[in-house]
OpenMM code with the backbone's topology and positions (N, CA, C; nanometers):
from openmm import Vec3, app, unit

residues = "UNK UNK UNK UNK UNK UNK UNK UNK UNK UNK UNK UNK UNK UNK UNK UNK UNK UNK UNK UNK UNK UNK UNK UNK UNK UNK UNK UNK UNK UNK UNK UNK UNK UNK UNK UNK UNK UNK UNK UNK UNK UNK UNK UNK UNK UNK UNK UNK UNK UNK UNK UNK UNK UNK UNK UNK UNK UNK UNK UNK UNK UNK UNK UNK UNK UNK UNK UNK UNK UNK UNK UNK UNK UNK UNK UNK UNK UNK UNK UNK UNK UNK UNK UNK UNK UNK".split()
positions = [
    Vec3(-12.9192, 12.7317, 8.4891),
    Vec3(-13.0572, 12.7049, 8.4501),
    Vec3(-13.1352, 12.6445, 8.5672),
    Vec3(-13.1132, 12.5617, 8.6402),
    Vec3(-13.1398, 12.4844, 8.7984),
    Vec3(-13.1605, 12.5941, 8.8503),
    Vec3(-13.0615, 12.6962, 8.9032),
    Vec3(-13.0659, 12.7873, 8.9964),
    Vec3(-13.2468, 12.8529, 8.9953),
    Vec3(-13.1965, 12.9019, 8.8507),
    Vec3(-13.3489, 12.9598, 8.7706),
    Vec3(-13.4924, 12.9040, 8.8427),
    Vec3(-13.4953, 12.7732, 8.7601),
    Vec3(-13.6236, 12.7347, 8.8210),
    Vec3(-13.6251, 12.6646, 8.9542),
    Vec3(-13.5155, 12.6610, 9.0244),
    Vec3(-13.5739, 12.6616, 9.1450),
    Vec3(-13.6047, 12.7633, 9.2182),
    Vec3(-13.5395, 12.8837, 9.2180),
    Vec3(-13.5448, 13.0075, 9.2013),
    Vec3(-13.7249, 13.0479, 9.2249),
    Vec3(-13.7483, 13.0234, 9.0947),
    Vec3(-13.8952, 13.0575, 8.9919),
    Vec3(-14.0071, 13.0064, 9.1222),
    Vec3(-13.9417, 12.8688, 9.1636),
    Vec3(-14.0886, 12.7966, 9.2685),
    Vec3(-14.0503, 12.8628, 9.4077),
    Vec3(-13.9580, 12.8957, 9.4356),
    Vec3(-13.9845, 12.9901, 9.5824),
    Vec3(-14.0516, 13.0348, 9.6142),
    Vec3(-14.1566, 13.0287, 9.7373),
    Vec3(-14.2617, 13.1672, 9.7697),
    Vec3(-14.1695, 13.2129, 9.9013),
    Vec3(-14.2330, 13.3414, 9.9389),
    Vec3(-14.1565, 13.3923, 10.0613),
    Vec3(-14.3341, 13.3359, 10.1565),
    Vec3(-14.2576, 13.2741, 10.2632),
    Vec3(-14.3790, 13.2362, 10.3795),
    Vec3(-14.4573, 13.3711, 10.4095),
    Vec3(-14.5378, 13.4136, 10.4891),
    Vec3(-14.5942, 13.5230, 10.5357),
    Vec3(-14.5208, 13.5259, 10.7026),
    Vec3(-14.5362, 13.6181, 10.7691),
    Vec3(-14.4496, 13.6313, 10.8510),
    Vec3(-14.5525, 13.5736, 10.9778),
    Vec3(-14.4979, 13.4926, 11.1058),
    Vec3(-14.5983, 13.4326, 11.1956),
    Vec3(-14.5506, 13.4476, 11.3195),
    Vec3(-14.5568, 13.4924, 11.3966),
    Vec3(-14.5377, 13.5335, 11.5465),
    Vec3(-14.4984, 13.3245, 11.5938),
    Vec3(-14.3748, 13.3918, 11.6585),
    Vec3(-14.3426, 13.2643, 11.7155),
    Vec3(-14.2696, 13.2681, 11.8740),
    Vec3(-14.2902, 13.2293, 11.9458),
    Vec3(-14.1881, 13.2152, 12.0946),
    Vec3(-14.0945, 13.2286, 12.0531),
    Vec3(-14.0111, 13.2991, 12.1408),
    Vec3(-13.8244, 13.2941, 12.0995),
    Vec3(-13.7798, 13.1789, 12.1215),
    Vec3(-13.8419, 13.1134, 12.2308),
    Vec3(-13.7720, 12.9457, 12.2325),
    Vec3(-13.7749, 12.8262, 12.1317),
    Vec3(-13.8972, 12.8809, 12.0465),
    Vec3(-13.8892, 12.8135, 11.9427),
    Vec3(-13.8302, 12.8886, 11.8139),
    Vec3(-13.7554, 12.9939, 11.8348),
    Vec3(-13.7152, 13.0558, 11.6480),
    Vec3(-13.5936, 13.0166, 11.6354),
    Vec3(-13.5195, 12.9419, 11.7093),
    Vec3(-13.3757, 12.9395, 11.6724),
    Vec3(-13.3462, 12.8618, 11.5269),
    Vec3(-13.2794, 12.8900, 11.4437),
    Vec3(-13.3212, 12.8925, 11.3076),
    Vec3(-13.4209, 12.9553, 11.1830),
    Vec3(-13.4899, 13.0426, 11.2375),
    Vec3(-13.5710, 13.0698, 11.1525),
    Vec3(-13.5345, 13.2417, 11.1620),
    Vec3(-13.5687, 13.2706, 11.0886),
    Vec3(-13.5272, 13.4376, 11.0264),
    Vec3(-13.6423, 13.5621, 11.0701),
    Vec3(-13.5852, 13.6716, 11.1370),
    Vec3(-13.6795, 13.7481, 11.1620),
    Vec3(-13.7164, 13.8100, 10.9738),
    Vec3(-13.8506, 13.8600, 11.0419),
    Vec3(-13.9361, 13.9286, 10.9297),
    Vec3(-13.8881, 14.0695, 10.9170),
    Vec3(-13.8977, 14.1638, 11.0432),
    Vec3(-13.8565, 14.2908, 11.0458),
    Vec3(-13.7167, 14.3063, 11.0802),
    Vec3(-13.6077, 14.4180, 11.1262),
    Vec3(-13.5151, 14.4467, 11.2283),
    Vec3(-13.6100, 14.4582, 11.3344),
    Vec3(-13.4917, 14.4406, 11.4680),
    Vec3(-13.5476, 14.4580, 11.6196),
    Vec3(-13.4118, 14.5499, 11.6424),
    Vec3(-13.4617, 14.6649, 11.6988),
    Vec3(-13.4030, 14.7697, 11.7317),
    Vec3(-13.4590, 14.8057, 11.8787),
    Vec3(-13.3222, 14.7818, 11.9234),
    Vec3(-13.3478, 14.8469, 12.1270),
    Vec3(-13.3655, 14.9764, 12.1389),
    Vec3(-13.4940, 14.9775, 12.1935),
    Vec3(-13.4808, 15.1419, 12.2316),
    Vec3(-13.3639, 15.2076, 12.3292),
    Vec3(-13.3183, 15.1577, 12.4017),
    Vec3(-13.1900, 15.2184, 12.4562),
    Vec3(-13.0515, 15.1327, 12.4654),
    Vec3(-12.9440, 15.1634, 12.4647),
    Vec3(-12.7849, 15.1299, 12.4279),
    Vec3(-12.7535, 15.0428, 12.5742),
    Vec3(-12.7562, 14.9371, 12.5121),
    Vec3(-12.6518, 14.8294, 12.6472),
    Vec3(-12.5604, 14.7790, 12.6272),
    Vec3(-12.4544, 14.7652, 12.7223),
    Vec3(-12.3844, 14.8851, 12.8173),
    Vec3(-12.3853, 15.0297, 12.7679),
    Vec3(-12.4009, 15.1312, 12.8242),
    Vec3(-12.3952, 15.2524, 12.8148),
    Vec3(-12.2697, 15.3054, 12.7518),
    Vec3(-12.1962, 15.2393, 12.7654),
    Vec3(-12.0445, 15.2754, 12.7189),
    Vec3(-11.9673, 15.1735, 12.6467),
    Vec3(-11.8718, 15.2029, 12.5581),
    Vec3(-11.7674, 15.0850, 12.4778),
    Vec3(-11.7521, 14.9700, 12.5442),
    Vec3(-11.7923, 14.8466, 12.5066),
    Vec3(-11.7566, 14.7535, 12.5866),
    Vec3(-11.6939, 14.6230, 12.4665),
    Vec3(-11.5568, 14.5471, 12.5411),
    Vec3(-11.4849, 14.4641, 12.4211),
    Vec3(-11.5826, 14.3253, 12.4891),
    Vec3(-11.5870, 14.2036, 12.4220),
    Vec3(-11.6113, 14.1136, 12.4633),
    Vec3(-11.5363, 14.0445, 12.5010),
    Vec3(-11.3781, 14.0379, 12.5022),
    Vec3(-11.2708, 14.0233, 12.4719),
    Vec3(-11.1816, 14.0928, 12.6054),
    Vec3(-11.1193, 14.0346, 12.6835),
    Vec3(-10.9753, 14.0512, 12.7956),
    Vec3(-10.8766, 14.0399, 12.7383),
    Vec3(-10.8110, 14.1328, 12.7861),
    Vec3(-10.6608, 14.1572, 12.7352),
    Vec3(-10.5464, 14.2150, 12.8314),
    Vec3(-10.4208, 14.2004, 12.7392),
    Vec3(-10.3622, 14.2701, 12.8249),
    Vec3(-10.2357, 14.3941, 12.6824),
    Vec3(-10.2030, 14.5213, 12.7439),
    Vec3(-10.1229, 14.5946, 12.6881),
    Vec3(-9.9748, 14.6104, 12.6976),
    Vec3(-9.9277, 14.6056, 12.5880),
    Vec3(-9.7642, 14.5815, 12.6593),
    Vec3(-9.6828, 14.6727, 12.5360),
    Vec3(-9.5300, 14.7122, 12.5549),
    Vec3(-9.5034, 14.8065, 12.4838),
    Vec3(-9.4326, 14.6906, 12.3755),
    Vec3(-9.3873, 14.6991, 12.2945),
    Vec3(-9.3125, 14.5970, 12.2280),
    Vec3(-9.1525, 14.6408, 12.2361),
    Vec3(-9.1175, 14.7200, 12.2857),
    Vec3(-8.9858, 14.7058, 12.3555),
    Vec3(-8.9731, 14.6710, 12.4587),
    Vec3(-9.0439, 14.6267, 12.5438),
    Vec3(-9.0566, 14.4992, 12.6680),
    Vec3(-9.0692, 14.3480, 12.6676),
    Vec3(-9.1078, 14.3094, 12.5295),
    Vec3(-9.1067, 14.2037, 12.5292),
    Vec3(-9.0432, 14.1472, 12.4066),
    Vec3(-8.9643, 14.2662, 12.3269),
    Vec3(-8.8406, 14.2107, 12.1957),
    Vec3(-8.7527, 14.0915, 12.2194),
    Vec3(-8.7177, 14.0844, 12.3371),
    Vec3(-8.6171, 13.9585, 12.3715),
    Vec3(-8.6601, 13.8751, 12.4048),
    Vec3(-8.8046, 13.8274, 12.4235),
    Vec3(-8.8841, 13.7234, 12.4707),
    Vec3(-8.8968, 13.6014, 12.3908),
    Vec3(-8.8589, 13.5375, 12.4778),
    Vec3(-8.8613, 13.3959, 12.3575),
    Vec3(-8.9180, 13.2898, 12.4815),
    Vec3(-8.9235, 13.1538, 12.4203),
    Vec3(-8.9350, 13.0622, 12.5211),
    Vec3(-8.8602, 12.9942, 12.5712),
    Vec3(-8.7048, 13.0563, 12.5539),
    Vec3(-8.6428, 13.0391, 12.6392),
    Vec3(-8.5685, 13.1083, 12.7219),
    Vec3(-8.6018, 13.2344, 12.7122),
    Vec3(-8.6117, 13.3880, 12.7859),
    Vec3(-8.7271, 13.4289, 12.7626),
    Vec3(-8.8102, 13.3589, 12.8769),
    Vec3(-8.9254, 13.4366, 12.8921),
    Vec3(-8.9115, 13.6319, 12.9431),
    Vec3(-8.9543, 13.7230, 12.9294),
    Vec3(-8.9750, 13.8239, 12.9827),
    Vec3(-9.0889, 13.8123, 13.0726),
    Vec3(-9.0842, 13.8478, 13.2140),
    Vec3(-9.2293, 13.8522, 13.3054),
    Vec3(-9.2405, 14.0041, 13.3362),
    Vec3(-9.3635, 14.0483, 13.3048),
    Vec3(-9.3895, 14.1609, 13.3396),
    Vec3(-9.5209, 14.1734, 13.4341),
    Vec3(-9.5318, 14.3139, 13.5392),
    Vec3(-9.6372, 14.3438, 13.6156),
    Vec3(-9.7308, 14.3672, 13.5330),
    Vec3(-9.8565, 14.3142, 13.6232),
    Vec3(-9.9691, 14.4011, 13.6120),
    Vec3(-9.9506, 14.5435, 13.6509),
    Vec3(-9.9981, 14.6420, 13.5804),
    Vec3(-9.9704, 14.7847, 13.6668),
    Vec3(-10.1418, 14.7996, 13.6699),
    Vec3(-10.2020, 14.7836, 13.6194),
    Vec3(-10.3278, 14.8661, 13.5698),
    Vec3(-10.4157, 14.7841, 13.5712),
    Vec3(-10.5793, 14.7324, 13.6072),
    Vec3(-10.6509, 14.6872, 13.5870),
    Vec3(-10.8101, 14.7839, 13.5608),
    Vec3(-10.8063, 14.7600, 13.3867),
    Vec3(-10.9515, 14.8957, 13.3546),
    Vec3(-11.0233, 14.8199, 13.2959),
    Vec3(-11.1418, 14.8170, 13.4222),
    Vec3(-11.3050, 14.7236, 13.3899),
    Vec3(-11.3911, 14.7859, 13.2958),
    Vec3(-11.4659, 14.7561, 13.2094),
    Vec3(-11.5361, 14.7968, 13.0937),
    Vec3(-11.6049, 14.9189, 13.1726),
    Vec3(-11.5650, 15.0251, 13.0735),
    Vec3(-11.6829, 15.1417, 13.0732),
    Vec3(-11.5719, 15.2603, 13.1665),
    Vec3(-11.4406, 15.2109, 13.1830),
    Vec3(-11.3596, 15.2645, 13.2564),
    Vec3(-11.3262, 15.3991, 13.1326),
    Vec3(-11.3254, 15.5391, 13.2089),
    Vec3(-11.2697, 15.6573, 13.0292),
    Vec3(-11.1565, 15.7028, 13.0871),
    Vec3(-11.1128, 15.6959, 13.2241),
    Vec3(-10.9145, 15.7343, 13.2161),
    Vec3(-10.8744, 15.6303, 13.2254),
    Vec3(-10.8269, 15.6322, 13.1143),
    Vec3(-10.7079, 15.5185, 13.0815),
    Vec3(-10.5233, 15.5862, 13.0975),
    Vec3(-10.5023, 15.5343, 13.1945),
    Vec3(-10.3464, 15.5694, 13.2131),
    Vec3(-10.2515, 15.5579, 13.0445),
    Vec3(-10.1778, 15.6086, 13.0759),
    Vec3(-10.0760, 15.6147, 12.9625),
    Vec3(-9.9663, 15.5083, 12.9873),
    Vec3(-9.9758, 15.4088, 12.9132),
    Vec3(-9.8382, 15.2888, 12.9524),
    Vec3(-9.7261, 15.2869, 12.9363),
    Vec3(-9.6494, 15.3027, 13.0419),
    Vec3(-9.4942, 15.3184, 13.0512),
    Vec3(-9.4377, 15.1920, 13.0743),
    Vec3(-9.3080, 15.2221, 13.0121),
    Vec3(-9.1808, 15.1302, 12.9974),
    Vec3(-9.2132, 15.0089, 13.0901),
    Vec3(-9.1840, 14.8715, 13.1107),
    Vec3(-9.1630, 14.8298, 13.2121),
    Vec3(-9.2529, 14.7558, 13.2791),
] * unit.nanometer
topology = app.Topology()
chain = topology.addChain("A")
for resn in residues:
    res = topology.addResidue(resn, chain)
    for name in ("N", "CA", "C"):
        topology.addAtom(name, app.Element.getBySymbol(name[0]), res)
């Protein structure tokens, strides 16, 4: 019943052009849609690394397994090697 009439007294504000430095907190009126795609290509936000899980089954912390880097692929990279053993 609360929900209700508080509900009931809500108005929606009208929408008011504001600096971006000042909207943090406050809600856009429309979507903002980029006219063109940035980065151009898949990009993770996120570093990683790939490993097979039969390379590192016996790994514990007290048998560490150390393995190479073989490969280093910077965002937007499209041949991606195939990861072997090791």
């Amino acid at each position: 019943e609360h929900r209700r009439v508080v509900a009931a007294r809500i108005t929606q504000r009208p929408p008011e052009p504001v600096p971006t430095i000042d909207a943090l907190g406050l809600v856009l009126a429309a979507d903002v849609v980029a006219p063109i795609s940035l980065p151009g290509f898949d990009n993770s936000a996120m570093d990683g690394y790939a490993v097979l899980v039969g390379d590192i089954a016996t790994a514990s912390d007290e048998t560490p397994v150390r393995l190479p880097v073989t490969e280093d692929i910077p965002a937007g990279r499209t041949d991606i090697p195939t990861l072997e053993p090791g």
